[in-house]
NUSENU-603176 format. One record per residue: x, y, z of N, C-alpha, C in turn; residue in three letters; residue number from 0. Coordinates in pm, 1 decimal. Layout:
N
+----------+----------+----------+----------+----------+----------+----------+----------+----------+-----+-----+
:      n.u :      n.v :      n.w :     ca.u :     ca.v :     ca.w :      c.u :      c.v :      c.w : res :   n :
+----------+----------+----------+----------+----------+----------+----------+----------+----------+-----+-----+
:        X :        Y :        Z :        X :        Y :        Z :        X :        Y :        Z : ALA : NUM :
...
+----------+----------+----------+----------+----------+----------+----------+----------+----------+-----+-----+
//
This chain:
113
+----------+----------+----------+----------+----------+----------+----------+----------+----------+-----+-----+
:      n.u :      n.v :      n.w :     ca.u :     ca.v :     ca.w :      c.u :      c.v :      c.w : res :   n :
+----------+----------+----------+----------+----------+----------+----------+----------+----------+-----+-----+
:  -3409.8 :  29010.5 :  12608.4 :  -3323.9 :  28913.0 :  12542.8 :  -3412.7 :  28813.0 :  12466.6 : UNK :   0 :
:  -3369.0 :  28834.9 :  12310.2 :  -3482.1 :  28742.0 :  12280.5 :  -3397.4 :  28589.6 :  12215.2 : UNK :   1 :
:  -3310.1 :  28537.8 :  12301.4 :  -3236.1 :  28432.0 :  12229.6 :  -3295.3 :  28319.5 :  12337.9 : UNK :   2 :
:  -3317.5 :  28215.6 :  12252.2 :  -3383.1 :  28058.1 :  12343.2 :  -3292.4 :  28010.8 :  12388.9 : UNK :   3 :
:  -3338.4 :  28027.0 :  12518.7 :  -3233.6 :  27931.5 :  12603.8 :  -3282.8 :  27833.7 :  12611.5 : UNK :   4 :
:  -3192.0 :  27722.8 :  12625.4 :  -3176.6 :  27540.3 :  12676.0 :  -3270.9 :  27521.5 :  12744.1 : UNK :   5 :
:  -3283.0 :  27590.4 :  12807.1 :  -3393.7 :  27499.8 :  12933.4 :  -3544.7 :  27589.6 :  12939.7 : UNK :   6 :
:  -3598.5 :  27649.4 :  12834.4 :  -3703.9 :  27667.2 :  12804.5 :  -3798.8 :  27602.7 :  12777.5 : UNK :   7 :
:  -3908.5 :  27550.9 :  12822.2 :  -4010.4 :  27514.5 :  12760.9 :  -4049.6 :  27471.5 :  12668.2 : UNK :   8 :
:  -4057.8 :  27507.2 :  12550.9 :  -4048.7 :  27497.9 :  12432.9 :  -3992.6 :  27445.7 :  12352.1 : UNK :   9 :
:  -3848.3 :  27483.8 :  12407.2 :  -3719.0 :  27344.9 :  12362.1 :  -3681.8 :  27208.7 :  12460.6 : UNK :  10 :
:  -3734.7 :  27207.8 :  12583.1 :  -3752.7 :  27128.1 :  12625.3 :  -3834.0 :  26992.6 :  12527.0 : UNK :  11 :
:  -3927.8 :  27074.3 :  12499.8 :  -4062.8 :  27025.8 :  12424.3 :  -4036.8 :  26941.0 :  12332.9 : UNK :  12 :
:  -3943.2 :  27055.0 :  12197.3 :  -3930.0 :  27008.8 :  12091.4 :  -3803.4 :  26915.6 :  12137.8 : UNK :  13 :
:  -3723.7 :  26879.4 :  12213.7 :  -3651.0 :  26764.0 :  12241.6 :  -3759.9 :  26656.4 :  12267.1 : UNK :  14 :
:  -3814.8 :  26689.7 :  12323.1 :  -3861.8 :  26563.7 :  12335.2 :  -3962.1 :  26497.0 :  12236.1 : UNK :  15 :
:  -4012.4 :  26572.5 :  12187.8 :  -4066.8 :  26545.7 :  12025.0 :  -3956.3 :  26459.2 :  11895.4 : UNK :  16 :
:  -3853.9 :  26547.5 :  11945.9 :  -3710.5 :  26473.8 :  11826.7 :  -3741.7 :  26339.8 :  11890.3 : UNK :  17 :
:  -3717.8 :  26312.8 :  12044.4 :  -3671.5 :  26227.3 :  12049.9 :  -3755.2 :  26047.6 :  12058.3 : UNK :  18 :
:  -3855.8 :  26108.5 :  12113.8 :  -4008.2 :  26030.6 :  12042.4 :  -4012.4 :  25966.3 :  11918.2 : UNK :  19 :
:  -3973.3 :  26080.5 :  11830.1 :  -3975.0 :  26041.3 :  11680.8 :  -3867.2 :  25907.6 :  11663.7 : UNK :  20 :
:  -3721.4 :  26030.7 :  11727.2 :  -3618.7 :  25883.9 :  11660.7 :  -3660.2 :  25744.6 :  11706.7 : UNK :  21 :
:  -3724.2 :  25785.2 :  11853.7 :  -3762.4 :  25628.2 :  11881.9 :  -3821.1 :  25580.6 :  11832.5 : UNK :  22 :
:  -3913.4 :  25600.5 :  11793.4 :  -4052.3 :  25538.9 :  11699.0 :  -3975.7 :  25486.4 :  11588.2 : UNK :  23 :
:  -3910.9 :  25592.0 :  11450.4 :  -3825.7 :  25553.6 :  11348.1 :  -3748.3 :  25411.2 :  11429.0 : UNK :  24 :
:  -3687.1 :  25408.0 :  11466.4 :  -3562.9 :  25253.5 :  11590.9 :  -3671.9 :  25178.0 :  11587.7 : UNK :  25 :
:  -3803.1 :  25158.1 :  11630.1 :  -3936.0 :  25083.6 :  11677.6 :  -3980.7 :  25017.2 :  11499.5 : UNK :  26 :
:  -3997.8 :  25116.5 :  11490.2 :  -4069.6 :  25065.6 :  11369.4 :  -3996.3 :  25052.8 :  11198.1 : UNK :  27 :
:  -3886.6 :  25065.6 :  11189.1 :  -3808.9 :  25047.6 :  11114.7 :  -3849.2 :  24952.3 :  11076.7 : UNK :  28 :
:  -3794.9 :  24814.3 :  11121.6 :  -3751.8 :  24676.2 :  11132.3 :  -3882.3 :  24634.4 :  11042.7 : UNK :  29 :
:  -4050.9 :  24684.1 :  11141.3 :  -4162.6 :  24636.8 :  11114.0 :  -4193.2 :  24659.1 :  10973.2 : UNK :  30 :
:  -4172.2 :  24831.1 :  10984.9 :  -4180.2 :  24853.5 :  10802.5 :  -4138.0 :  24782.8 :  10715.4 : UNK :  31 :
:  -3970.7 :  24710.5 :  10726.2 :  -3944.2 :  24710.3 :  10617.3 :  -4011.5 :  24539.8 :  10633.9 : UNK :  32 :
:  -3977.3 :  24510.7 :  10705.8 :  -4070.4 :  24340.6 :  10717.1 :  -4208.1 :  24359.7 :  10626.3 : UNK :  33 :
:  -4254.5 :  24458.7 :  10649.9 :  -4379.2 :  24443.4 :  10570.9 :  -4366.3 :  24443.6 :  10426.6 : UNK :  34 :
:  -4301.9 :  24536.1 :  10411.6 :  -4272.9 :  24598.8 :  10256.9 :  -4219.3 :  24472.8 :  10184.4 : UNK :  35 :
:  -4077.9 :  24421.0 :  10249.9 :  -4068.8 :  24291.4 :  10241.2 :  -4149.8 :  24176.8 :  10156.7 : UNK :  36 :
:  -4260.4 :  24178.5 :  10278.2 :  -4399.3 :  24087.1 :  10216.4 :  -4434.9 :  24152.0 :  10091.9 : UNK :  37 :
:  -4499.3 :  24249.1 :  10104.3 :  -4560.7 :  24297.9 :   9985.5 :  -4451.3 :  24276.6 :   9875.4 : UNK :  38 :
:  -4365.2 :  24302.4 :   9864.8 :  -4278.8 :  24296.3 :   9756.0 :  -4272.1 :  24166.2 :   9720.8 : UNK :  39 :
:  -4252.1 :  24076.0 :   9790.8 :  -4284.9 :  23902.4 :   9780.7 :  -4360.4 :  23871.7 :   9683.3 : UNK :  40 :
:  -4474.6 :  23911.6 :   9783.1 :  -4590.1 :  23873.3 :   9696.1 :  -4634.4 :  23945.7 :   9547.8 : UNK :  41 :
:  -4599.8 :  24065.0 :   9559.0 :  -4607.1 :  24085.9 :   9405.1 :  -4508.7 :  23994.0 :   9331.9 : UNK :  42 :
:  -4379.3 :  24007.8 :   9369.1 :  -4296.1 :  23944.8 :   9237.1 :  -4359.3 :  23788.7 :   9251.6 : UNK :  43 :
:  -4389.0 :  23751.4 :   9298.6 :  -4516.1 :  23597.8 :   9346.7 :  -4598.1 :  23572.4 :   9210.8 : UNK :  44 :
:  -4698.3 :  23704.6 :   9213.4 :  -4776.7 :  23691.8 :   9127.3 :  -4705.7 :  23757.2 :   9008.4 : UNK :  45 :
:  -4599.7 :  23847.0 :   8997.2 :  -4564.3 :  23833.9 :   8843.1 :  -4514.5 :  23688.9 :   8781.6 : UNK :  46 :
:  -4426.8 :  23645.6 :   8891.9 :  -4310.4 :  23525.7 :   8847.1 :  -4499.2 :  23429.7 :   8770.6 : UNK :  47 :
:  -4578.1 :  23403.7 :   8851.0 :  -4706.0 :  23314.3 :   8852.1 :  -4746.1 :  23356.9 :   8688.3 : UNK :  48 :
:  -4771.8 :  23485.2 :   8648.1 :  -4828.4 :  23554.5 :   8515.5 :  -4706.3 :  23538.7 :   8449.0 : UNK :  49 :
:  -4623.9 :  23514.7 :   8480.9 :  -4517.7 :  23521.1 :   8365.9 :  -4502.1 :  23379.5 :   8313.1 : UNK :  50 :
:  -4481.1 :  23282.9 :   8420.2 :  -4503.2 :  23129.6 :   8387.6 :  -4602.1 :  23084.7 :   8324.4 : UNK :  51 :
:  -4724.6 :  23107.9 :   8370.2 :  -4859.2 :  23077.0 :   8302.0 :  -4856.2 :  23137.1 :   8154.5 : UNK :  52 :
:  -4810.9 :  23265.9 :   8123.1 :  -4792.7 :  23301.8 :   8000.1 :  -4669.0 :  23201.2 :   7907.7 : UNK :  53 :
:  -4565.9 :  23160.9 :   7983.5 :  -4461.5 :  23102.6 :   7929.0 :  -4511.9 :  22936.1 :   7867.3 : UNK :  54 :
:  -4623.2 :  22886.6 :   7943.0 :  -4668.3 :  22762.0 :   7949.3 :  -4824.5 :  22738.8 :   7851.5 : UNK :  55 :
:  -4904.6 :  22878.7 :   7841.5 :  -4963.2 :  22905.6 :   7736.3 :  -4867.4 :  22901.5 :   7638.4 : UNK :  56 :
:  -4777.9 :  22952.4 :   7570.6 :  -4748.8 :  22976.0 :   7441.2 :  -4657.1 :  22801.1 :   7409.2 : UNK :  57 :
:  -4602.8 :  22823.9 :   7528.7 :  -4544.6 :  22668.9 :   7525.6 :  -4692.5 :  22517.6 :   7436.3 : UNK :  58 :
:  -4751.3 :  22540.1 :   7529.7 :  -4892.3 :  22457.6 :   7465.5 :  -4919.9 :  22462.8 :   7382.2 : UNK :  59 :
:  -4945.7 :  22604.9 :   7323.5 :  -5019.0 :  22669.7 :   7202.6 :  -4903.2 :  22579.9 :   7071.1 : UNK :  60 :
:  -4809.0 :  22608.3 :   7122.4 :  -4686.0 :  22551.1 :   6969.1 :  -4687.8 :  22405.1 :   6965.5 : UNK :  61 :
:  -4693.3 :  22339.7 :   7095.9 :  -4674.3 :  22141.0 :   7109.9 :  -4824.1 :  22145.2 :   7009.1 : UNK :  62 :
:  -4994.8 :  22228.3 :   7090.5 :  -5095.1 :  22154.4 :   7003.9 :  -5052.6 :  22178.7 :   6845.8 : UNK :  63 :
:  -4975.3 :  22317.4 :   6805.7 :  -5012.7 :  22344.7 :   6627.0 :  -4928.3 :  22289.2 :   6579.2 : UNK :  64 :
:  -4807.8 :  22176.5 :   6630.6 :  -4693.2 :  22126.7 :   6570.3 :  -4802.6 :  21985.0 :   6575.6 : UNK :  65 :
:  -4857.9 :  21943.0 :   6635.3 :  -4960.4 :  21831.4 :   6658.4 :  -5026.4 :  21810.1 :   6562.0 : UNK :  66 :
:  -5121.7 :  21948.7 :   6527.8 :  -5200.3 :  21948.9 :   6418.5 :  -5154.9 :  21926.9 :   6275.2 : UNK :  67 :
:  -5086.7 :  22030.3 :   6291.0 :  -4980.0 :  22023.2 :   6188.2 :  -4916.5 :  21886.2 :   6091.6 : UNK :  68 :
:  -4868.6 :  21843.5 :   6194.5 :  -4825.9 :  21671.2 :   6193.8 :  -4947.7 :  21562.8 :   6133.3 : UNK :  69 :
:  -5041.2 :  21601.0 :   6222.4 :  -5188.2 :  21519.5 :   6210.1 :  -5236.0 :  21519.9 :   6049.8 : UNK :  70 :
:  -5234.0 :  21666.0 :   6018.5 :  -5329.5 :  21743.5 :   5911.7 :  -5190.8 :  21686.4 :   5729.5 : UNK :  71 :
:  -5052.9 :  21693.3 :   5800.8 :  -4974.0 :  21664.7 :   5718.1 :  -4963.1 :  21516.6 :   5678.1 : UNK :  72 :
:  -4993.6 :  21438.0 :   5767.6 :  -4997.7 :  21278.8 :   5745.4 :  -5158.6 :  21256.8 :   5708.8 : UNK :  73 :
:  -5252.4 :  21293.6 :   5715.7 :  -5344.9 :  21301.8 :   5620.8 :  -5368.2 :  21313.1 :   5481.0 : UNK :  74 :
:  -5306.5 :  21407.1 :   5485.0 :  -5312.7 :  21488.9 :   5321.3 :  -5200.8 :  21388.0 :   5256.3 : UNK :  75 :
:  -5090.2 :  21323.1 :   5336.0 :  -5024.0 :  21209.8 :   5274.2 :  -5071.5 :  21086.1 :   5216.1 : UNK :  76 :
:  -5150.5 :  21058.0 :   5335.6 :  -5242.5 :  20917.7 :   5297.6 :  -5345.2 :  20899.1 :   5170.7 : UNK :  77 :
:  -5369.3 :  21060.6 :   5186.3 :  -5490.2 :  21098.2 :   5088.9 :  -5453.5 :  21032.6 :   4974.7 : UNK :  78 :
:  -5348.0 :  21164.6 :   4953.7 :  -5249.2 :  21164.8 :   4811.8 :  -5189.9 :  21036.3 :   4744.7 : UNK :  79 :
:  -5149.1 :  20954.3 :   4873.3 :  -5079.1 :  20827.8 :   4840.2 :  -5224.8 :  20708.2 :   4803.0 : UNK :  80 :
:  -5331.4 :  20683.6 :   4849.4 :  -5433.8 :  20657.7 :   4846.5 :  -5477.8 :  20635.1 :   4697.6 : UNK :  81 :
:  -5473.7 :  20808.5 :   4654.9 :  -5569.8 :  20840.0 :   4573.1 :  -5458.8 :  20770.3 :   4432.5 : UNK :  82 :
:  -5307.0 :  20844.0 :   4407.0 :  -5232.8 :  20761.1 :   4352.3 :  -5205.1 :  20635.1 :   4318.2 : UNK :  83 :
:  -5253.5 :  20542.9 :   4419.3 :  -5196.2 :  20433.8 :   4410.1 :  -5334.7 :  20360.1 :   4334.5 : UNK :  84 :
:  -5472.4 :  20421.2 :   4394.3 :  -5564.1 :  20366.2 :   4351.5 :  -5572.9 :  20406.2 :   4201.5 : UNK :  85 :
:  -5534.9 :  20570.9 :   4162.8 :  -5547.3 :  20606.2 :   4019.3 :  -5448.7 :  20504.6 :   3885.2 : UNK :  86 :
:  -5332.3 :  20520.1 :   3979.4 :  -5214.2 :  20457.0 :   3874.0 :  -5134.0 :  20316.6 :   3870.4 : UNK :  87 :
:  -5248.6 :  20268.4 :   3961.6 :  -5226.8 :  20163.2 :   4016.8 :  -5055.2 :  20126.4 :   4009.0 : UNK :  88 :
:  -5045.1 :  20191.6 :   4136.1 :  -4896.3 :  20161.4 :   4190.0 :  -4917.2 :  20083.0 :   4353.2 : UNK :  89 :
:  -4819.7 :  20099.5 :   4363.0 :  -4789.2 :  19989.0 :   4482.7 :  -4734.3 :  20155.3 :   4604.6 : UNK :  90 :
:  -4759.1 :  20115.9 :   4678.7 :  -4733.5 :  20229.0 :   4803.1 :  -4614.7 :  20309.8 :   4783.8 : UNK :  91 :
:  -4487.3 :  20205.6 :   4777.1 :  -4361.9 :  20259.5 :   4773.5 :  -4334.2 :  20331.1 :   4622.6 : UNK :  92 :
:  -4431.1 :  20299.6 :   4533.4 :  -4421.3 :  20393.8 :   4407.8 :  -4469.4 :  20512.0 :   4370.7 : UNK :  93 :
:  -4604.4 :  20499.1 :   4464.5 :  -4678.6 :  20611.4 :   4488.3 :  -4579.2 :  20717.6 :   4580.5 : UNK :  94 :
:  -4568.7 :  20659.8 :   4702.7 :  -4488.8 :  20747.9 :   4765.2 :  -4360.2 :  20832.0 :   4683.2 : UNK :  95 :
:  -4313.7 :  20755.6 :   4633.0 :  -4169.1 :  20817.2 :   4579.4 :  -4167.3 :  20881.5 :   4477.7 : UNK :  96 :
:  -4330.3 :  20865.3 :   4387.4 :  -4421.9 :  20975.1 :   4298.1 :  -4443.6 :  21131.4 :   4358.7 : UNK :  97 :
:  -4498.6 :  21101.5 :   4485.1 :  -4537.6 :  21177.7 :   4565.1 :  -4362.4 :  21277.6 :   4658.0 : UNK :  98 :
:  -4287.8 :  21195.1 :   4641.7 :  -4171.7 :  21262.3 :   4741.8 :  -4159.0 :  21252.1 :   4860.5 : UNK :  99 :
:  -4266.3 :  21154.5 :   4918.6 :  -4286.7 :  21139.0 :   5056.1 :  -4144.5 :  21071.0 :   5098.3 : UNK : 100 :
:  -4090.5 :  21163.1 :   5248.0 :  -4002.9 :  21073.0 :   5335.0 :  -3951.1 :  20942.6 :   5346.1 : UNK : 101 :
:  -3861.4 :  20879.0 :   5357.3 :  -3819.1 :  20764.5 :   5374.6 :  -3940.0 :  20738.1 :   5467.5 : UNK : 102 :
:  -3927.7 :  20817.9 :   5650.4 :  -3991.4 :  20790.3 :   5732.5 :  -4096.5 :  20863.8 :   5757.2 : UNK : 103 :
:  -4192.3 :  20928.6 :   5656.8 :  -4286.5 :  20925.5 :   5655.9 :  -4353.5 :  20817.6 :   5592.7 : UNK : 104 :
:  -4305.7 :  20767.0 :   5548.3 :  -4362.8 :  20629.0 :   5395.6 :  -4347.4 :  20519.4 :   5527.1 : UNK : 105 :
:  -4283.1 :  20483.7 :   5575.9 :  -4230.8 :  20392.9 :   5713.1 :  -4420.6 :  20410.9 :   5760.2 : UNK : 106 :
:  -4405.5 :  20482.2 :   5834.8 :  -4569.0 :  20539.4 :   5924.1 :  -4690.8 :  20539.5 :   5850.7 : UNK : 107 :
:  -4655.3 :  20573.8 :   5713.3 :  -4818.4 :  20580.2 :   5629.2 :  -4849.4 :  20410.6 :   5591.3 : UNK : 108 :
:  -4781.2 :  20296.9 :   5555.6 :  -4731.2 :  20271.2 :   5517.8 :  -4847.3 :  20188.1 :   5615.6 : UNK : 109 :
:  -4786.5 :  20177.1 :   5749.8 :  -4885.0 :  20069.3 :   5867.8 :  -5063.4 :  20152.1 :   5893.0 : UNK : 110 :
:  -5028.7 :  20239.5 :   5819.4 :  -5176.2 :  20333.5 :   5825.5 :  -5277.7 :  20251.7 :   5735.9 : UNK : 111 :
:  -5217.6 :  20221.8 :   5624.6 :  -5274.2 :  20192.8 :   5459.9 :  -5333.4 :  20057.1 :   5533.4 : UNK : 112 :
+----------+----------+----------+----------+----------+----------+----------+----------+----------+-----+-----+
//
């Protein structure tokens, strides 16, 4: 008779192998996913971290070139208004309004002069 019976050896065995296992899987479930957990944390940690730092670079990068910008543009005003007023001998507010300058840029150059 070659059919396995129940109470063989062998299947004894492999029961108790199943049942080892499921325990272990019940045991360590919980731990796994706790871990994985972490790890997953901490990566999205350090993306959220690279993503901010990138968000706060470009953020910077635009406040300094709107800065410069500003700086380099009220220069080239003063210049202009400067050089005008000294060439054609005008008075600030004539130069400026030669020039096209702002109400309130002329305001600001204006306490510069």
């Amino acid at each position: 008779d070659l059919r396995i019976q129940p109470e063989e050896e062998g299947v004894k065995m492999c029961k108790a192998i199943q049942d080892w296992k499921a325990d272990w899987q019940r045991e360590m479930a919980p731990i796994l996913k706790e871990q994985l957990r972490g790890e997953v944390k901490e990566e999205l940690r350090g993306e959220v971290k690279e993503e901010l730092r990138g968000e706060v670079k470009e953020e910077l990068r635009g406040e300094v070139k709107d800065q410069i910008t500003k700086q380099v543009t009220e220069s080239t005003q003063l210049f202009s208004l400067k050089n005008v007023m000294r060439n054609l001998h005008l008075t600030a507010e004539q130069a400026g309004a030669a020039l096209e300058i702002p109400k309130t840029d002329m305001e600001r150059l204006i306490q510069k002069l």
